[in-house]
N, C-alpha and C positions, 0 to 999 in steps of 0.2 A: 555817884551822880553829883556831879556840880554844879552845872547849870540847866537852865531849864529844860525839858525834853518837849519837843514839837512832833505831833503825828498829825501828818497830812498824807490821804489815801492820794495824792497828784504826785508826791513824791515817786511813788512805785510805778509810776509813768512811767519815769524816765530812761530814757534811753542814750546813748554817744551822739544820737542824730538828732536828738529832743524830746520831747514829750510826746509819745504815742496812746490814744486813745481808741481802744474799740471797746465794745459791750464785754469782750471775753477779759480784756486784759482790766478791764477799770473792774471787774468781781475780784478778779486774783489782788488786784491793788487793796480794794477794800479788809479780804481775807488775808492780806499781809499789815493790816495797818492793826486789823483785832488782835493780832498774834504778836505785834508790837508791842500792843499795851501790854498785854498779858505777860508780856519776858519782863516789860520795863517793871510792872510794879510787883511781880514775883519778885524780882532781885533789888527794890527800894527797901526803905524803912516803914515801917506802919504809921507815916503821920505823913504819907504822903493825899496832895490832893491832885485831883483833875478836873481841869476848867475845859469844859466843853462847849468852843467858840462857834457860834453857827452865824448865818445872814447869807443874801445873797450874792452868789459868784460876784466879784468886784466891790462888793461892801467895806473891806479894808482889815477882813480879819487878821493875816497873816502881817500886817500893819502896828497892829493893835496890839498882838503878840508880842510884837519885838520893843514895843515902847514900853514892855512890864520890867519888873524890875527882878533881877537874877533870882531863882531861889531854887535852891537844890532840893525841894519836896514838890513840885508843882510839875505836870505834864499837861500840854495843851496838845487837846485833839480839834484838830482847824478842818474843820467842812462847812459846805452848805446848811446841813441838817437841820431842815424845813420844820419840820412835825416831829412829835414825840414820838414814834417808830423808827422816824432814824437814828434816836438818839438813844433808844430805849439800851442795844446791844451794849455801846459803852461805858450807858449809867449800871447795866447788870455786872459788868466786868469788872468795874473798879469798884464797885461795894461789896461783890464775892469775896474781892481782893480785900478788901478794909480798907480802901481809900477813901475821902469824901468828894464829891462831884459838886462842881459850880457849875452852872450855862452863863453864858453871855451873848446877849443877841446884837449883834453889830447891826447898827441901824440907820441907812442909806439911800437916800431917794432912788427908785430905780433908775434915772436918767443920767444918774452920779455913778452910779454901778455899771450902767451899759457902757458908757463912753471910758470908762476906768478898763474895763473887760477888751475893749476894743481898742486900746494902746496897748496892751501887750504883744509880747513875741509872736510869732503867728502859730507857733504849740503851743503856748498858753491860752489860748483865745479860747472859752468856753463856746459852745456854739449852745444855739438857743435849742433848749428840749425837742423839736421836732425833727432837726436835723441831726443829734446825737446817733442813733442807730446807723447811718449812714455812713458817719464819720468814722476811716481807719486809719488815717495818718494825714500829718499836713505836713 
């Protein structure tokens, strides 16, 4: 590993026609992104860490990320993850593992996040928590 590793459960979206979202396929995404960590830091060196980037949708995490500076021992897990439940699974996995875990909270007016949310592509447009369940492709 050389350069930094990025796990982002939006990755496993995608698709040839874009990012597709439904309730079934955003579990599989999540259950492929734990399975991520788990290959990457079985197969690192033991002095690896993991910064676990959270804030919300449009905050600038994925931003943030890429203005760090290279480092072949670091994996950035980039979600929303709100509460210490969401974040719980991949603090347990990389300390099973011997990695040490950093958070970082990306911190954002939400008015700077919604209008950031709403320039992007129109499969990346996070739709607001109510209408999620609805949402099967755009």
């Amino acid at each position: 590993m050389t350069v930094p590793t990025t796990i982002n459960p939006d990755d496993f979206l995608e698709t040839p026609e874009g990012r597709i979202w439904t309730v079934e396929r955003n579990e599989e995404a999540w259950r492929l992104s734990y399975a991520a960590l788990e290959r990457t830091l079985e197969l690192a060196p033991a002095s690896m860490r993991v910064v676990v980037v959270c804030g919300i949708q449009g905050a600038g995490k994925s931003t943030w990320i890429a203005s760090q500076p290279a480092s072949p021992f670091t994996i950035y897990f980039d979600a929303a993850l709100p509460g210490v439940r969401h974040r719980a699974k991949i603090i347990s996995i990389a300390q099973r593992l011997g990695a040490s875990v950093e958070a970082v909270w990306i911190d954002t007016p939400l008015d700077v996040a919604i209008e950031r949310n709403a320039a992007r592509t129109p499969d990346k447009v996070v739709p607001p928590p109510r209408d999620r369940r609805r949402r099967t492709a755009v």
